[in-house]
Each structure stands twice: as C-alpha cells, then as structure tokens.
LUMMARLUM-866398 format. One record per atom (N, C-alpha, C): residue in one letter; x, y, z. Coordinates in pm, whole numbers, plus 32768, in hexadecimal, padded with zeros to 4 digits. Each point is the difference from the previous one (the first is absolute). Last residue first. Layout:
<rs>
aXYZ...
</rs>
This chain:
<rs>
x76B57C698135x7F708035800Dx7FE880407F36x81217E668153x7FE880387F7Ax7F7E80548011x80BD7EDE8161x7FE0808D7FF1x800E803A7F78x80A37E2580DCx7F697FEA8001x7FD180C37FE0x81947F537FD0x801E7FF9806Dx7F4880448022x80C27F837E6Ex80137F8B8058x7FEE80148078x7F86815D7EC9x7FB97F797FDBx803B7F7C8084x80E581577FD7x7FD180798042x7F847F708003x817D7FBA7F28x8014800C806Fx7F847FE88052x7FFF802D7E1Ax80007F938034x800080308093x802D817C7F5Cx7F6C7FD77FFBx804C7F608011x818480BB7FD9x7FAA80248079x7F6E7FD5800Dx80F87FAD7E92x80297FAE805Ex7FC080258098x7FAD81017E5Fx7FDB7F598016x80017F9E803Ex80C781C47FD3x7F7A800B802Cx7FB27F8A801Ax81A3800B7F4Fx801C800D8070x7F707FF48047x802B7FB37E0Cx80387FC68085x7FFD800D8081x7FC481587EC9x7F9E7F827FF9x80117FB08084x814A814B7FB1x7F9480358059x7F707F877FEEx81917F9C7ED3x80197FF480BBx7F9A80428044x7FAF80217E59x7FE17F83801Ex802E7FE08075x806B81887F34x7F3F80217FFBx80097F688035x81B980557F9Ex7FE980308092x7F3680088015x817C7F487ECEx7F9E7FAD8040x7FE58054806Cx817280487EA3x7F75803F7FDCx7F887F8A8057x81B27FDE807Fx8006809E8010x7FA380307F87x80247E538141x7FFA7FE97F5Bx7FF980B88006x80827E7A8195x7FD580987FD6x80157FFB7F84x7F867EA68168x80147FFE7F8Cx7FD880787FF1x80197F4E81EEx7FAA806E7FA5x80717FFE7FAAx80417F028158x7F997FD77FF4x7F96806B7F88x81C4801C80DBx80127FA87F9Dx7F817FDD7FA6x810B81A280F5x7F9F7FC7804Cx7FBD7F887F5Dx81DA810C80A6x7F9680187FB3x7FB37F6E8011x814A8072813Cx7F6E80608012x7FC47FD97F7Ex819B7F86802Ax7FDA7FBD8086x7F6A80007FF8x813080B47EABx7FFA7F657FC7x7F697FF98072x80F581858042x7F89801A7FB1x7FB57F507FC8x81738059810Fx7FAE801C8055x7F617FED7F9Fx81C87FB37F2Bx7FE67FC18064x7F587FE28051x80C181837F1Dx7FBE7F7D7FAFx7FCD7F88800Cx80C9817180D4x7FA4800A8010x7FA27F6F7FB6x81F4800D805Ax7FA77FC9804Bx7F71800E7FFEx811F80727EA6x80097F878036x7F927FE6807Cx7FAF81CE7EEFx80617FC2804Cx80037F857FE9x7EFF80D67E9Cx7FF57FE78093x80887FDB801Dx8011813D7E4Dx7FC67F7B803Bx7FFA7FCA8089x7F8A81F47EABx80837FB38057x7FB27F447FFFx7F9081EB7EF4x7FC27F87801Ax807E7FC8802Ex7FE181FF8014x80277F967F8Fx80087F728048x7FE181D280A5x7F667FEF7FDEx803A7F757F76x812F813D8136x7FDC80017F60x7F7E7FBF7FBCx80F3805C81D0x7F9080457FCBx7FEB7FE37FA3x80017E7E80E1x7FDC808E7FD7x809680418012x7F397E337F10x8055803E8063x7FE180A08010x7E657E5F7FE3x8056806B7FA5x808280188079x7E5F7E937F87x806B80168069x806A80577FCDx7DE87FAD7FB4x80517FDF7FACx80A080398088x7DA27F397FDCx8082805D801Bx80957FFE7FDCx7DB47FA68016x80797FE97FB8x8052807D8016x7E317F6280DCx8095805A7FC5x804B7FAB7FE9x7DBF7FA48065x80607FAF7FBCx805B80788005x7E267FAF80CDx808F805A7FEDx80707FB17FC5x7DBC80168094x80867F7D8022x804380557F8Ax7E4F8036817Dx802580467F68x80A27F96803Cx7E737F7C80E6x7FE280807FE1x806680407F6Dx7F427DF380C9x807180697FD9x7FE180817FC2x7F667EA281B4x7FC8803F7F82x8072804E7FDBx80197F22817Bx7FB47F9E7FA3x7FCB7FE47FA4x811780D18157x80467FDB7FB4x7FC47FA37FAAx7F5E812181A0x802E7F428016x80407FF27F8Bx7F9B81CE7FC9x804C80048092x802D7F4D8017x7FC480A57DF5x7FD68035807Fx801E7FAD8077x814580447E7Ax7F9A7FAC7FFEx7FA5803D8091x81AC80517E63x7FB88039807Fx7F907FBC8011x81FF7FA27F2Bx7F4F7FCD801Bx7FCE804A806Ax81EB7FDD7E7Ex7FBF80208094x7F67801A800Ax81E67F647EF6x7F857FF27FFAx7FBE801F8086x81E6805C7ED2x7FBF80038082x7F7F7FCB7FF5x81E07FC37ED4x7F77801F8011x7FB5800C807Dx81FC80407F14x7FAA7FF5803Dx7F9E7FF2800Cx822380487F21x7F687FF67FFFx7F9C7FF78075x81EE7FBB7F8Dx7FFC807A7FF4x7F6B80378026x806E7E0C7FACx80A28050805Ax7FF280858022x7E3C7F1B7FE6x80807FA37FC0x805680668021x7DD27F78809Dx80C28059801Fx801B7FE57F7Fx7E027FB080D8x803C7FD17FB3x806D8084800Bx7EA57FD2814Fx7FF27F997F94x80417FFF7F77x7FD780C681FDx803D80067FC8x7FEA7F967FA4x7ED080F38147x806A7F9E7FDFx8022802B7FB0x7E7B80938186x807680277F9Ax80357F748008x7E2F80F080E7x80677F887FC4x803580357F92x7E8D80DB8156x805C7FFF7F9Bx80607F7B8024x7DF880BF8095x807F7FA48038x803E7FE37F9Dx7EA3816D80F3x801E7FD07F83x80827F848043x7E5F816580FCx80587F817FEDx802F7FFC7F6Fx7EE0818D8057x7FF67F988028x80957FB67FC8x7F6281CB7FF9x7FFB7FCE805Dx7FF47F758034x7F89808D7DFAx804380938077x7FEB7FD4808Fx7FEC7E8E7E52x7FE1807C8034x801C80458062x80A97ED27E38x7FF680028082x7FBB80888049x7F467EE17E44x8004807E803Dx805A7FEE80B6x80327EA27E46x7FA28032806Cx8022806C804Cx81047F5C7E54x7F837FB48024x7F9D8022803Bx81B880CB7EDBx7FB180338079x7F737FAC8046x81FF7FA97F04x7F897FFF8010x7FCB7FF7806Ax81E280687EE2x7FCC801A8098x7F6B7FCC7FAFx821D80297F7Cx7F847FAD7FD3x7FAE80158098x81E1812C7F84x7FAA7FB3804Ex7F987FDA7FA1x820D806C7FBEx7F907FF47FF3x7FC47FBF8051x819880B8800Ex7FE77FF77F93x7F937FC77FD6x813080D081C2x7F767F957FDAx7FF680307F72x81CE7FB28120x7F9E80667FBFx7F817FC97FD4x81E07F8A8178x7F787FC17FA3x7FAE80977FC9x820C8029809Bx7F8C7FD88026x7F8F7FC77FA2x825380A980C8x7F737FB47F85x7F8C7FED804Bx819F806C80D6x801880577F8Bx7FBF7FDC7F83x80457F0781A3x80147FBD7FA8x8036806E7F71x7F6E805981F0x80617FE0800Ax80247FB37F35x7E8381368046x80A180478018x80767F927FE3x7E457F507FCFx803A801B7FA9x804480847FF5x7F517F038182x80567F8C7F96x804280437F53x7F28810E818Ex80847FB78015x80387FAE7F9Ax7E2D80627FD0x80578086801Bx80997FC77FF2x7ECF7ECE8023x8019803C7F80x804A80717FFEx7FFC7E79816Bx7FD280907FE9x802E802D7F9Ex7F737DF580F0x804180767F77x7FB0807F8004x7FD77E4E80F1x806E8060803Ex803280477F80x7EB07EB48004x80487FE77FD0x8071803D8021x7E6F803980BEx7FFA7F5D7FDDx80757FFD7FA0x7F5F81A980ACx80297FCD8056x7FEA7F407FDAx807081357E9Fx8014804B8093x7FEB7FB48068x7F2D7FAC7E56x80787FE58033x807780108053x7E26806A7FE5x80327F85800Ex80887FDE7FCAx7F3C81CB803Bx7FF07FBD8062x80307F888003x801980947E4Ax8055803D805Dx7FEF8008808Dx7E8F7F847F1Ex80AB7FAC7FACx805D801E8061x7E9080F88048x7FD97F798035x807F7FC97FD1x7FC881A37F5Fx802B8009804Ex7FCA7F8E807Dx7FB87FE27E27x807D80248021x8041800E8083x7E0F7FED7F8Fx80327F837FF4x80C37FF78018x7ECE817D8038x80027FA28086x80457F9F7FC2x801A81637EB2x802D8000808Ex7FEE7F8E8078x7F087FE17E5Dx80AC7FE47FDAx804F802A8098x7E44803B7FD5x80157F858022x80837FDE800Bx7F4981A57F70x80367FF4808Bx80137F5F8014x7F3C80E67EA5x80A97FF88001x80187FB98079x7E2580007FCEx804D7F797FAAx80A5806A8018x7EB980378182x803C80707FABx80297F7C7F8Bx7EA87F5E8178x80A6802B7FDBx7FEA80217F7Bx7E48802B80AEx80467FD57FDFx80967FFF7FECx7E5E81198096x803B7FC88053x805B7F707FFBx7F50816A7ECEx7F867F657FCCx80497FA380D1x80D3819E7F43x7F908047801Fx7F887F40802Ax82037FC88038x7FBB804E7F80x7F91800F803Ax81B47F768134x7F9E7FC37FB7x7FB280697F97x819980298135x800B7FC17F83x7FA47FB67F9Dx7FD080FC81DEx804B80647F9Cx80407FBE7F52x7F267EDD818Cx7F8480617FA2x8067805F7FB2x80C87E2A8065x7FD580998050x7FA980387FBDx806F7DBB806Bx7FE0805F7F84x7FD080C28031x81407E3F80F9x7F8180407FE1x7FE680777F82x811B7E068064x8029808B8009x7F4D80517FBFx81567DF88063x7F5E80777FEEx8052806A8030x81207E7A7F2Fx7FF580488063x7F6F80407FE2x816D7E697F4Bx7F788016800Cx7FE580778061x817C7EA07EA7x7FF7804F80A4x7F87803B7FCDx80FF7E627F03x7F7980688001x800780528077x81397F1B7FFDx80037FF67F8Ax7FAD806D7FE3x81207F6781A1x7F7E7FFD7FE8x801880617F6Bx81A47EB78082x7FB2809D801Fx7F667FF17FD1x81137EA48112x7FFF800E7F5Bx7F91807C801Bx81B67F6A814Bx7F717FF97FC3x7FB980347F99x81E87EEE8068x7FCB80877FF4x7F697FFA7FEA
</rs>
C-alpha cells in the first residue's frame, strides 16, 4: 500500500472581500482559508468527506481550540501556500497544525494549531475513533513534530528557523 502524503500542500489566492482596509487578510478569516485547505486535503489525498463521514458514523470532530500566530501580513491578491497535518491523536482527540507560508514556501506567514475533539451527535458527547480511523490516524500523524500542548510559542520558533536555515542554504536569506 502506498504511503499517504502526510503533509499535503495547496495555494490558494488571497480575495479582496477578505482583506481589511491595510489590504491585509482579515485575521478571522485565516481560520477560513486554513480549514477550508484541510478539508481540500483530505478530500482529495485521503478520500474523506466529512460530510459523509459523519452521517455515515453519526459523529464528528469539533474544534475546541485554536493557537494561531499572526507573523506576516498575507496580502490581497497574492499567492499563499497552506499545509496541513496532523501532529498528535489519541482515541477521541486531535491536533491539526497548519502553515501559511507565501507563494515558494519560504516564509511563514501565520501557523495554527486545532484541537479537536470527536463528538457523537446529536448529543455533543465525546465518542472514540473507529478502528479503522485510528488506523488511518496512526498513517498521517506526522513523526517529525514533538507536540507539547504548552509548546505552541516554540513550534512557531522552530518552524521559522528551519525555514531561514533553508532560505541560508539555498543562498536567499534576505
């Protein structure tokens, strides 16, 4: 079986109807592109429709919290390039981490941390993953990021760090 892409990655342009007087994305609005990038990727890199998955199951994921920082201004008409993962489960749980970075992916614009929780509906009472999702969830969580659920001011360290190396190796640190 092939091994699922972990990190998935899509651009997506920035509209003026979601930017602010400064021709900056809207800060709610991040929460929209970044969500509705997730849900691009697993859709078509994992064949999951949330919709479906939580008629056919009679459950779904709830967000119980986001960690968001706002680094760099995305602006009104240009490129962005979202990333999503999955960096930490356990039977009922979730974490998402997701990176907006501009268009080559060389700068991080703002980085997202949800937490989510897997409820039955209607009652809104914490269920546990399927077998197989669990399965699925083992496939995707992505190994290379230690989640500490008070390390989120140091995962945005990090991350930024790793990119400026990059950006250094690949002779363009400005």
């Amino acid at each position: 079986m092939p091994r699922l892409i972990q990190t998935p990655e899509t651009t997506h342009r920035i509209y003026f109807q979601d930017c602010d007087m400064l021709g900056h994305l809207n800060n709610a609005r991040y929460l929209d592109y970044f969500l509705n990038a997730r849900e691009d990727h697993t859709t078509a890199h994992y064949s999951l429709n949330m919709g479906e998955l939580a008629r056919e199951q009679n459950a779904a994921w709830v967000i119980t919290k986001h960690h968001i920082s706002y680094l760099k201004p995305a602006k009104q008409s240009t490129q962005v390039r979202i990333l999503s993962q999955l960096i930490h489960f356990d039977n009922s749980n979730l974490v998402l981490e997701m990176q907006m970075r501009n268009e080559d992916g060389t700068r991080l614009l703002a980085l997202l941390w949800s937490e989510m929780t897997f409820v039955a509906m209607p009652a809104g009472t914490r269920t546990d993953h399927a077998n197989a999702m669990m399965d699925l969830l083992e496939q995707l969580d992505v190994d290379n990021v230690n989640y500490d659920p008070d390390g989120f001011d140091d995962r945005v360290k990090e991350v930024r760090q790793q990119l400026k190396k990059q950006r250094r190796n690949a002779g363009s640190d400005e």
